[in-house]
mmCIF file of the N, C-alpha and C atoms, coordinates in Angstrom:
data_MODEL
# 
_entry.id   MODEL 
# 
loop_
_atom_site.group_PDB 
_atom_site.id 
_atom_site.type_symbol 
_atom_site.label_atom_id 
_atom_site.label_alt_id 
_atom_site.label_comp_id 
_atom_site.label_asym_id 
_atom_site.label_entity_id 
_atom_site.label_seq_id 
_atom_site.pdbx_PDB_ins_code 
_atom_site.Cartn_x 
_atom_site.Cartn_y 
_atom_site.Cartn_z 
_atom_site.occupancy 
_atom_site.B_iso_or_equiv 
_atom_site.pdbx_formal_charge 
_atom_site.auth_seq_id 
_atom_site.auth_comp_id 
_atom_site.auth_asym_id 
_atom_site.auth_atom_id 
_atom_site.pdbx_PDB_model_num 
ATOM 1   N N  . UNK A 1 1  ? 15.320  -34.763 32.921 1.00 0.00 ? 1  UNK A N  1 
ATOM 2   C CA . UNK A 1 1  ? 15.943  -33.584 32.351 1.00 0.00 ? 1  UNK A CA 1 
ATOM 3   C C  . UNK A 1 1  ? 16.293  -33.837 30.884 1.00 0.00 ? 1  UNK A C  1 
ATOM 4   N N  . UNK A 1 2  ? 17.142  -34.899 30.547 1.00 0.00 ? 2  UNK A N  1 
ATOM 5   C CA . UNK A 1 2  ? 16.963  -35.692 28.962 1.00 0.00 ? 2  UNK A CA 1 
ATOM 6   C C  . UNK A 1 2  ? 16.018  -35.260 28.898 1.00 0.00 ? 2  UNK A C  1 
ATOM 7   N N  . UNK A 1 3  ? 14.969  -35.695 28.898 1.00 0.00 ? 3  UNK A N  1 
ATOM 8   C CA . UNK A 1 3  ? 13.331  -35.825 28.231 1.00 0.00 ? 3  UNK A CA 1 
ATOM 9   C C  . UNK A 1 3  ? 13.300  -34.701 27.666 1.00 0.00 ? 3  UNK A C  1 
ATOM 10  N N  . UNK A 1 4  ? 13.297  -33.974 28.811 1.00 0.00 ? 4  UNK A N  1 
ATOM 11  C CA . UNK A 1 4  ? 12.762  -32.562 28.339 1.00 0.00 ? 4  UNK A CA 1 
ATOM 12  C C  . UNK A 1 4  ? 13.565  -31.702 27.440 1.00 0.00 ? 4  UNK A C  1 
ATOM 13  N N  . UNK A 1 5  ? 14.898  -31.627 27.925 1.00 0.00 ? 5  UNK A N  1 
ATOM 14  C CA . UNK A 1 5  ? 15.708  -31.049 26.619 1.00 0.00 ? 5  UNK A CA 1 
ATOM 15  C C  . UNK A 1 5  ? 15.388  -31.662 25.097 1.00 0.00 ? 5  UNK A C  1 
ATOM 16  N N  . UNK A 1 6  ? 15.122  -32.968 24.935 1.00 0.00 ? 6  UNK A N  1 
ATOM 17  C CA . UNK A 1 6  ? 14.722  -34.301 23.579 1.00 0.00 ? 6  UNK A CA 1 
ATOM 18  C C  . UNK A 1 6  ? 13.133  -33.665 23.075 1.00 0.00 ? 6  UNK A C  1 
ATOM 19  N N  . UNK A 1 7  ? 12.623  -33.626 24.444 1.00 0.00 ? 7  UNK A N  1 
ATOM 20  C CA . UNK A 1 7  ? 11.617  -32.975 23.557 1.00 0.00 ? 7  UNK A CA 1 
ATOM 21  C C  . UNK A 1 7  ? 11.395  -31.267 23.181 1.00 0.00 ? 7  UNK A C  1 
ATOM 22  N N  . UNK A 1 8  ? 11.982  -30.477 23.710 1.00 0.00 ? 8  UNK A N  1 
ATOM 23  C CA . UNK A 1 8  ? 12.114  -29.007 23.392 1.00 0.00 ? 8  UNK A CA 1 
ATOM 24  C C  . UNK A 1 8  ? 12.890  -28.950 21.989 1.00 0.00 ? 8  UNK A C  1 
ATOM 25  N N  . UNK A 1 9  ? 13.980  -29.349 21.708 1.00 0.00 ? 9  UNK A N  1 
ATOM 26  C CA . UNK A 1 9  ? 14.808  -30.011 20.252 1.00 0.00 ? 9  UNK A CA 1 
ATOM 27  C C  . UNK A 1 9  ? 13.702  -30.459 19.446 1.00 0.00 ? 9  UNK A C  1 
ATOM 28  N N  . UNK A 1 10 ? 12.673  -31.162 19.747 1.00 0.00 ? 10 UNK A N  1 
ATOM 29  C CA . UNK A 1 10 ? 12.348  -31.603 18.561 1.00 0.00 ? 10 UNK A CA 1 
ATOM 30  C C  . UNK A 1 10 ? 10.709  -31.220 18.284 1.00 0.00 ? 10 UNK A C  1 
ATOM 31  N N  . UNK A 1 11 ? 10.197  -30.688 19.513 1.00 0.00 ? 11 UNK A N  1 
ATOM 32  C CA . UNK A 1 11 ? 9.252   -29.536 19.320 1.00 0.00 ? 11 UNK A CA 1 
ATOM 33  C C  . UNK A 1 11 ? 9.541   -28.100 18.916 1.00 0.00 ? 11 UNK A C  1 
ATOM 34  N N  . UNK A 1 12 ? 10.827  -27.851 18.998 1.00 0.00 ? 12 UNK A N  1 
ATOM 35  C CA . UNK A 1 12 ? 11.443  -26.830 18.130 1.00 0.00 ? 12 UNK A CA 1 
ATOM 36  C C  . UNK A 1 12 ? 11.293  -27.267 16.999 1.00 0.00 ? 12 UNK A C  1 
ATOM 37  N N  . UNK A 1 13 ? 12.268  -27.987 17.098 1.00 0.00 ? 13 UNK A N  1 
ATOM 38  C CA . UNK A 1 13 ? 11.957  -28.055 15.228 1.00 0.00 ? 13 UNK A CA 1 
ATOM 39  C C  . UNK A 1 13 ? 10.833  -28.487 14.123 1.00 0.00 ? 13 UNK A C  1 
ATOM 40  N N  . UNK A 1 14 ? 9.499   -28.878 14.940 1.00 0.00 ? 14 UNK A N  1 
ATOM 41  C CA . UNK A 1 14 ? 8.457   -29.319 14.291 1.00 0.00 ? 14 UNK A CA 1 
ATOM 42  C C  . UNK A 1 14 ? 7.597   -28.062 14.269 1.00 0.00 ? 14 UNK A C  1 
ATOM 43  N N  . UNK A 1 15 ? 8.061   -26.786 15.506 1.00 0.00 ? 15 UNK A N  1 
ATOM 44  C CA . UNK A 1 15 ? 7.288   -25.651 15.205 1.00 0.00 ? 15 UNK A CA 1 
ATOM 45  C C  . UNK A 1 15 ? 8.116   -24.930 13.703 1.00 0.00 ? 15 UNK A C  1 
ATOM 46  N N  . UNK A 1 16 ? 9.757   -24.659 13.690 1.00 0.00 ? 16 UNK A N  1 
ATOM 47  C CA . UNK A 1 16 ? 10.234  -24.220 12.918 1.00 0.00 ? 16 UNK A CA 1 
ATOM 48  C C  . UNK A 1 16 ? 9.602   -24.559 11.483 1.00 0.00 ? 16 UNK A C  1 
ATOM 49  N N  . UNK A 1 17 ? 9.485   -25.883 10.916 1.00 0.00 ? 17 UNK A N  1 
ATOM 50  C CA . UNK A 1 17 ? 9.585   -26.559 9.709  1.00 0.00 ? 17 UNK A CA 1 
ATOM 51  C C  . UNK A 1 17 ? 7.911   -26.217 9.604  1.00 0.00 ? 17 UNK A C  1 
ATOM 52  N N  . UNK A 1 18 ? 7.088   -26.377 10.404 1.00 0.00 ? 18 UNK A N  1 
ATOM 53  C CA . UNK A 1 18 ? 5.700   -25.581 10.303 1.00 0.00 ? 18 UNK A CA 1 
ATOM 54  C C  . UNK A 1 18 ? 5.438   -23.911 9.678  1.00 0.00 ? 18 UNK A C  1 
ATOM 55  N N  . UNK A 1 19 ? 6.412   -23.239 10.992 1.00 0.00 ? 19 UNK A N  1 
ATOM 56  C CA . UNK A 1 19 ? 6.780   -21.617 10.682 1.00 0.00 ? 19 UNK A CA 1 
ATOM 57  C C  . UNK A 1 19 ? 7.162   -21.685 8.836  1.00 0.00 ? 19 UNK A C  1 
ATOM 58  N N  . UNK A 1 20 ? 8.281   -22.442 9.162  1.00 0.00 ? 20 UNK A N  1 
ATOM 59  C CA . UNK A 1 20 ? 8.505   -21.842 7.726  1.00 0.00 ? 20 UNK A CA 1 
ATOM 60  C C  . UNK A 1 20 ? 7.141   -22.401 6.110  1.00 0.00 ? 20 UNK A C  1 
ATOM 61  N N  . UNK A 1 21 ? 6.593   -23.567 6.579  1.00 0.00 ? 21 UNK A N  1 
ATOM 62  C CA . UNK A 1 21 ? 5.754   -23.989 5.575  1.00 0.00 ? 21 UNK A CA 1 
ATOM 63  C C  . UNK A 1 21 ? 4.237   -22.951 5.491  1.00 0.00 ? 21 UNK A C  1 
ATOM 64  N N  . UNK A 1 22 ? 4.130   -22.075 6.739  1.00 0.00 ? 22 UNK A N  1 
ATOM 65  C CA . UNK A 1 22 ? 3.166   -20.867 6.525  1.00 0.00 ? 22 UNK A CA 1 
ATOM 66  C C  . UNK A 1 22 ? 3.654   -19.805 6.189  1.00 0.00 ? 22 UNK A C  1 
ATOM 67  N N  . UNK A 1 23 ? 4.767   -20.016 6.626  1.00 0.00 ? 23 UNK A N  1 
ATOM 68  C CA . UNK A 1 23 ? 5.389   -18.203 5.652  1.00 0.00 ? 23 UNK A CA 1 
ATOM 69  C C  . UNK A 1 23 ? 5.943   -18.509 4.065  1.00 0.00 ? 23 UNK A C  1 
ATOM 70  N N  . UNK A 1 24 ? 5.948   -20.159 3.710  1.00 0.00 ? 24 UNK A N  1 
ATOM 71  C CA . UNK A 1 24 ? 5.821   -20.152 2.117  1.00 0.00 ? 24 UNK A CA 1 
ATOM 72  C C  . UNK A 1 24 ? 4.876   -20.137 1.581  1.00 0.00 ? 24 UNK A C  1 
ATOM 73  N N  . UNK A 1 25 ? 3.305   -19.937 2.659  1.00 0.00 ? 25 UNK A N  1 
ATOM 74  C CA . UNK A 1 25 ? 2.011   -20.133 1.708  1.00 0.00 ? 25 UNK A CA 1 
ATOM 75  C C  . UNK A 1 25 ? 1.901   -19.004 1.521  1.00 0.00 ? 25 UNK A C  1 
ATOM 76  N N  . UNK A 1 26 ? 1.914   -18.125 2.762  1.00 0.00 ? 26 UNK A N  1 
ATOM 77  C CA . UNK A 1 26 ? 1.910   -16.803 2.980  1.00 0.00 ? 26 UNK A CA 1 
ATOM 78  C C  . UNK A 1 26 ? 2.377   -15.665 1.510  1.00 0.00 ? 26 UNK A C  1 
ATOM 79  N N  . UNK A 1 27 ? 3.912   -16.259 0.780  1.00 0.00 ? 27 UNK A N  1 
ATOM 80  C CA . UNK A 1 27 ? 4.353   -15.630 0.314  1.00 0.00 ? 27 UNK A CA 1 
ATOM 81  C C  . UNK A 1 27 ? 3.723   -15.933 -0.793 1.00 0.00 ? 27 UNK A C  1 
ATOM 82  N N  . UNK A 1 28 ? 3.271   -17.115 -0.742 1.00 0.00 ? 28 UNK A N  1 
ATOM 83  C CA . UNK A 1 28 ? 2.549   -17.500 -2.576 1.00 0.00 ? 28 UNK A CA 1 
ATOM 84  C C  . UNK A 1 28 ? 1.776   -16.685 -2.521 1.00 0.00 ? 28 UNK A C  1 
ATOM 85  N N  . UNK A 1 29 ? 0.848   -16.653 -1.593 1.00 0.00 ? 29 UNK A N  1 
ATOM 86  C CA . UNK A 1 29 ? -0.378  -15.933 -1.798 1.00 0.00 ? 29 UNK A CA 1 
ATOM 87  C C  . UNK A 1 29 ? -0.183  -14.490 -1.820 1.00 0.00 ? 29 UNK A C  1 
ATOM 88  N N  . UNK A 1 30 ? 0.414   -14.128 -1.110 1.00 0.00 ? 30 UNK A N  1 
ATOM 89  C CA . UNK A 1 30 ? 0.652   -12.160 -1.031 1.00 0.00 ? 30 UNK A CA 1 
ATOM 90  C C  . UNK A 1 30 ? 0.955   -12.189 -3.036 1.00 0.00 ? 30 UNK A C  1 
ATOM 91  N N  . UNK A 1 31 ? 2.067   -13.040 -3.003 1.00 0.00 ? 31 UNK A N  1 
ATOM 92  C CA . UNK A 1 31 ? 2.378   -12.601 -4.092 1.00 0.00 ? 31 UNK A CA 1 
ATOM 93  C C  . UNK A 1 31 ? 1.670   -12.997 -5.821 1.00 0.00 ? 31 UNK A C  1 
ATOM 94  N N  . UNK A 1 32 ? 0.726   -13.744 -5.778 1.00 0.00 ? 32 UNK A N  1 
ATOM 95  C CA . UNK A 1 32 ? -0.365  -13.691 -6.409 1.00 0.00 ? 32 UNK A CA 1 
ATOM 96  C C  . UNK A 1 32 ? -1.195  -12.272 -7.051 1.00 0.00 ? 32 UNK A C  1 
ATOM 97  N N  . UNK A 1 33 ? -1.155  -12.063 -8.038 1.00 0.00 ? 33 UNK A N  1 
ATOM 98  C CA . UNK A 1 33 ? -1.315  -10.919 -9.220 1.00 0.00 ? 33 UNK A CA 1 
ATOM 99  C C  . UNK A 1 33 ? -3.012  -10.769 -8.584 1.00 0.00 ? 33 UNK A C  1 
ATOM 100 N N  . UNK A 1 34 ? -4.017  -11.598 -8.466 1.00 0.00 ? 34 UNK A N  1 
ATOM 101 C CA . UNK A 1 34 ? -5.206  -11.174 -8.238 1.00 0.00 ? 34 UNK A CA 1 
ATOM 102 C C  . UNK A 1 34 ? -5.185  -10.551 -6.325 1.00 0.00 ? 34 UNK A C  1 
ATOM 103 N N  . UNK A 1 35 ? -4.543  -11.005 -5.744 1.00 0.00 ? 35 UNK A N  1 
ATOM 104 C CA . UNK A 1 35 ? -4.275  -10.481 -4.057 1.00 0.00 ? 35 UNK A CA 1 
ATOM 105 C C  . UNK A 1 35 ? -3.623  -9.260  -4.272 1.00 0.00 ? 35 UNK A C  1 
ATOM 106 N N  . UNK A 1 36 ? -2.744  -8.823  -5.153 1.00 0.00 ? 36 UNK A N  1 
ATOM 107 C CA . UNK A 1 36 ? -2.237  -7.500  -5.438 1.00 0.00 ? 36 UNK A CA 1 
ATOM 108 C C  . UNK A 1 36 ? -2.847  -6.444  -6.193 1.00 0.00 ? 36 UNK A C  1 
ATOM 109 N N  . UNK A 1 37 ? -4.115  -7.093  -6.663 1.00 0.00 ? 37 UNK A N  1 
ATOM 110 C CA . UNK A 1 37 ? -4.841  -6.158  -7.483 1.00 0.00 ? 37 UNK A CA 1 
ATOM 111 C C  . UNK A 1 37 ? -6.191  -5.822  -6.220 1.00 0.00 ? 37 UNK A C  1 
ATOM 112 N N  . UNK A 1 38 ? -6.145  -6.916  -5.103 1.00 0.00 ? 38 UNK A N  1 
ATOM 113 C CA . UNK A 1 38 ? -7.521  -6.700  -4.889 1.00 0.00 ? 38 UNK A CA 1 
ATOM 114 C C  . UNK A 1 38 ? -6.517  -5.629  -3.466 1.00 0.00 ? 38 UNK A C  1 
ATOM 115 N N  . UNK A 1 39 ? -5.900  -5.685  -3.231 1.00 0.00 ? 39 UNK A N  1 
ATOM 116 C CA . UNK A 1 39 ? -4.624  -5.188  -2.291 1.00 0.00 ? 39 UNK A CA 1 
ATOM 117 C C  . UNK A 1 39 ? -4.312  -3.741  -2.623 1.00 0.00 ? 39 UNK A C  1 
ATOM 118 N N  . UNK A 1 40 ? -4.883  -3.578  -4.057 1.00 0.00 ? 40 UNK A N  1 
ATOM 119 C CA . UNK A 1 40 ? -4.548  -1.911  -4.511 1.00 0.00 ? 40 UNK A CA 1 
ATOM 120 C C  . UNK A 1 40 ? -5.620  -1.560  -4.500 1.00 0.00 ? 40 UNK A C  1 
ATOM 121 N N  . UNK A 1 41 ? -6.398  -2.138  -4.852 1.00 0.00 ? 41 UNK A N  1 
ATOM 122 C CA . UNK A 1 41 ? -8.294  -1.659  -4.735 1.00 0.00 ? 41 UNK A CA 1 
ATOM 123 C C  . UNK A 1 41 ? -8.459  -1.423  -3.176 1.00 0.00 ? 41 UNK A C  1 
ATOM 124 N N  . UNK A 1 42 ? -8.317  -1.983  -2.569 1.00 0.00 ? 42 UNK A N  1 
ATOM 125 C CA . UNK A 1 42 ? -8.519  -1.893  -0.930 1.00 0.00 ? 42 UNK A CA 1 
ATOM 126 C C  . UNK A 1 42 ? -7.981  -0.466  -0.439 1.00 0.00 ? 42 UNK A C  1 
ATOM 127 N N  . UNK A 1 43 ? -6.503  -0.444  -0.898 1.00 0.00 ? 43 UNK A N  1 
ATOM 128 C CA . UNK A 1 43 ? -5.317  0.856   -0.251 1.00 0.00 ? 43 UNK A CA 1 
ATOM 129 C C  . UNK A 1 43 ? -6.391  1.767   -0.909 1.00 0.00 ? 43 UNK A C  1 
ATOM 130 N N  . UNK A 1 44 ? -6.877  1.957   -2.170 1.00 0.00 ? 44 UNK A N  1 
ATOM 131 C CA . UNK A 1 44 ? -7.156  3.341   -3.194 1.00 0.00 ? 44 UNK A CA 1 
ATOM 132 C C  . UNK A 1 44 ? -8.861  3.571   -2.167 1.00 0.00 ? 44 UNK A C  1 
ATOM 133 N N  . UNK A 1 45 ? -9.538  2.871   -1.970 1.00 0.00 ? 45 UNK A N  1 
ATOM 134 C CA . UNK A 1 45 ? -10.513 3.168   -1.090 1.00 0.00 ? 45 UNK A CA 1 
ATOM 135 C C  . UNK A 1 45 ? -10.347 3.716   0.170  1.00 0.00 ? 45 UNK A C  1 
ATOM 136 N N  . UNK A 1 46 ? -9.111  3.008   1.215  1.00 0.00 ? 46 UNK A N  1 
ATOM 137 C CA . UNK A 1 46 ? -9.169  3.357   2.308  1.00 0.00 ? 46 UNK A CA 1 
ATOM 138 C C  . UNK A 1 46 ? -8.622  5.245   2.494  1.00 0.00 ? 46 UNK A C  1 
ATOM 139 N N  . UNK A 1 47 ? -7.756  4.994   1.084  1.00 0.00 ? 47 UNK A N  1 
ATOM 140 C CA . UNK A 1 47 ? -7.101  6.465   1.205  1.00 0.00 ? 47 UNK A CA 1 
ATOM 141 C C  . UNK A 1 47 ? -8.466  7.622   0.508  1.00 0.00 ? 47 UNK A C  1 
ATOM 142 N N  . UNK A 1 48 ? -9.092  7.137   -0.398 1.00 0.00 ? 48 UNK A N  1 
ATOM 143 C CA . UNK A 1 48 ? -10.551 8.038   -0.579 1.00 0.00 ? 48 UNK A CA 1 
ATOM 144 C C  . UNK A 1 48 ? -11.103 8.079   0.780  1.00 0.00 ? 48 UNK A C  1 
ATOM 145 N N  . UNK A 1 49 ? -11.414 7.285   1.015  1.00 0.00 ? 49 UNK A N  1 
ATOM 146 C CA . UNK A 1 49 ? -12.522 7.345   2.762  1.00 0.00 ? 49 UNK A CA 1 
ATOM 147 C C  . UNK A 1 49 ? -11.501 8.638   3.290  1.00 0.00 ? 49 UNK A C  1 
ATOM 148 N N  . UNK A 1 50 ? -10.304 8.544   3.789  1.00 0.00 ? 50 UNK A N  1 
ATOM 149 C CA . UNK A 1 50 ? -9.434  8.917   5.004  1.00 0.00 ? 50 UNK A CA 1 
ATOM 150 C C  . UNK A 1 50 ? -9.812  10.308  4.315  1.00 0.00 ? 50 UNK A C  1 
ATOM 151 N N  . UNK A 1 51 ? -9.505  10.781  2.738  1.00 0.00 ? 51 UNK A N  1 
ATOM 152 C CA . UNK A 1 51 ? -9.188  11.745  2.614  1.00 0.00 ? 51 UNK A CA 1 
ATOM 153 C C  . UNK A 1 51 ? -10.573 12.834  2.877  1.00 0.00 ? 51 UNK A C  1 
ATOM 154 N N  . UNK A 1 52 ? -11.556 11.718  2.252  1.00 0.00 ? 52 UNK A N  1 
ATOM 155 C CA . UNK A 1 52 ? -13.427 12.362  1.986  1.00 0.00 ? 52 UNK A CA 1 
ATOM 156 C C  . UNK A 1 52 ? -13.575 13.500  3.977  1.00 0.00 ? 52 UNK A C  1 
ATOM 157 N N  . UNK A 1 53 ? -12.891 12.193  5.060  1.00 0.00 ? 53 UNK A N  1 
ATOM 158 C CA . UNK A 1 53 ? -13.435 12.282  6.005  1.00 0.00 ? 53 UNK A CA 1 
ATOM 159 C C  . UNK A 1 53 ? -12.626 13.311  6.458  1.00 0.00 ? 53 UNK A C  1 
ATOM 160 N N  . UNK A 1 54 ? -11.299 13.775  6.076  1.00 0.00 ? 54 UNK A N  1 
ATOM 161 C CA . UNK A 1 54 ? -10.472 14.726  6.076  1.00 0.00 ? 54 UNK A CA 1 
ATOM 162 C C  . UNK A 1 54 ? -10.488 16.092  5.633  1.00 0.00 ? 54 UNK A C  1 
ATOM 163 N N  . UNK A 1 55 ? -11.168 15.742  4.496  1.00 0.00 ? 55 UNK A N  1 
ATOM 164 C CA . UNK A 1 55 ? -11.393 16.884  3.558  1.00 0.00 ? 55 UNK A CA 1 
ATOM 165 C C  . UNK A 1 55 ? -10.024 17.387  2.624  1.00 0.00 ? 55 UNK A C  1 
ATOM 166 N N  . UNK A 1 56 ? -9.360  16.513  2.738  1.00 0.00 ? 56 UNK A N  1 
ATOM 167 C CA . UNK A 1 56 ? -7.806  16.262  1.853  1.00 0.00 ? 56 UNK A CA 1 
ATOM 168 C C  . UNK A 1 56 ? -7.935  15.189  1.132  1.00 0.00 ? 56 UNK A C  1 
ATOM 169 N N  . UNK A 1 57 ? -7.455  16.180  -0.171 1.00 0.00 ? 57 UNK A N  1 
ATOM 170 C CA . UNK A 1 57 ? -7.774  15.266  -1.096 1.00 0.00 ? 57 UNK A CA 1 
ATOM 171 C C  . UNK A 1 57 ? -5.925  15.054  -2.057 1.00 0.00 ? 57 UNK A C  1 
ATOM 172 N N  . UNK A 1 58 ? -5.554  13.921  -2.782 1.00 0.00 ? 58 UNK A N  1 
ATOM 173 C CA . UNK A 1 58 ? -4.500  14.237  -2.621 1.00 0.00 ? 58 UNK A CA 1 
ATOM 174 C C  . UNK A 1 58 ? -4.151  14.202  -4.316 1.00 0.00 ? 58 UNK A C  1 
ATOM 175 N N  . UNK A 1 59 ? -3.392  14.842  -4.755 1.00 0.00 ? 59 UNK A N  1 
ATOM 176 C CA . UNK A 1 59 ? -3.191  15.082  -5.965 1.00 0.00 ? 59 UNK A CA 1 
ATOM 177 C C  . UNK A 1 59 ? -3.287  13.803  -7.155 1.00 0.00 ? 59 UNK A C  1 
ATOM 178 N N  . UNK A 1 60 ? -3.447  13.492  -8.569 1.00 0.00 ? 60 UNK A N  1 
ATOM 179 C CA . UNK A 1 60 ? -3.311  12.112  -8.877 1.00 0.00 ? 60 UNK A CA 1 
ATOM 180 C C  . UNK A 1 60 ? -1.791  11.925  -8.904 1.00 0.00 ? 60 UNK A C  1 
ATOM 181 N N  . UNK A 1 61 ? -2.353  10.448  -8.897 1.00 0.00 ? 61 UNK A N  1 
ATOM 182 C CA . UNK A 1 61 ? -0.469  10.174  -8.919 1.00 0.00 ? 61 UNK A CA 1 
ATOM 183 C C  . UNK A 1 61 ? 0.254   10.723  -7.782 1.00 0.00 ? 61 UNK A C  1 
ATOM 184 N N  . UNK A 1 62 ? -0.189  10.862  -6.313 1.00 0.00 ? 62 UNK A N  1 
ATOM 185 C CA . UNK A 1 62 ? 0.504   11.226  -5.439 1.00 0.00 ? 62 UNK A CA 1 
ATOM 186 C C  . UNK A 1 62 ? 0.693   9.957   -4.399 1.00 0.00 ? 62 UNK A C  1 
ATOM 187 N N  . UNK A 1 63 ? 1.464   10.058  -3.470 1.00 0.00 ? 63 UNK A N  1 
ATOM 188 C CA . UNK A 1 63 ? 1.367   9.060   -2.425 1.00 0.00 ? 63 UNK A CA 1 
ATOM 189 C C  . UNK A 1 63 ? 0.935   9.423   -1.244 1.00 0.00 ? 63 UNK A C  1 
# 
């Protein structure tokens, strides 16, 4: 029963200290100027497609 509590403690915390070292790559990268440019190019297409296939088109400068 030790054991297992010793090792849940410290397989916790080797998943935690992992978790958090992918959600700091995570954030580098989201937040990287070329991922946000290619991130607005992506949104401005998907919303042309949606609108083409809609037949709504949406004003400039609208959301």
């Amino acid at each position: 029963m030790v054991g297992a509590a010793v090792g849940y403690v410290l397989g916790a915390r080797a998943g935690r200290e992992r978790y958090e070292q992918l959600a700091s790559t995570y954030r580098r990268v989201a937040d990287h100027p070329a991922v946000q440019t290619a991130a607005g190019i992506a949104k401005a297409k998907v919303v042309d497609a949606a609108s083409t296939a809609t037949g709504f088109r949406r004003e400039p400068g609208g959301r």
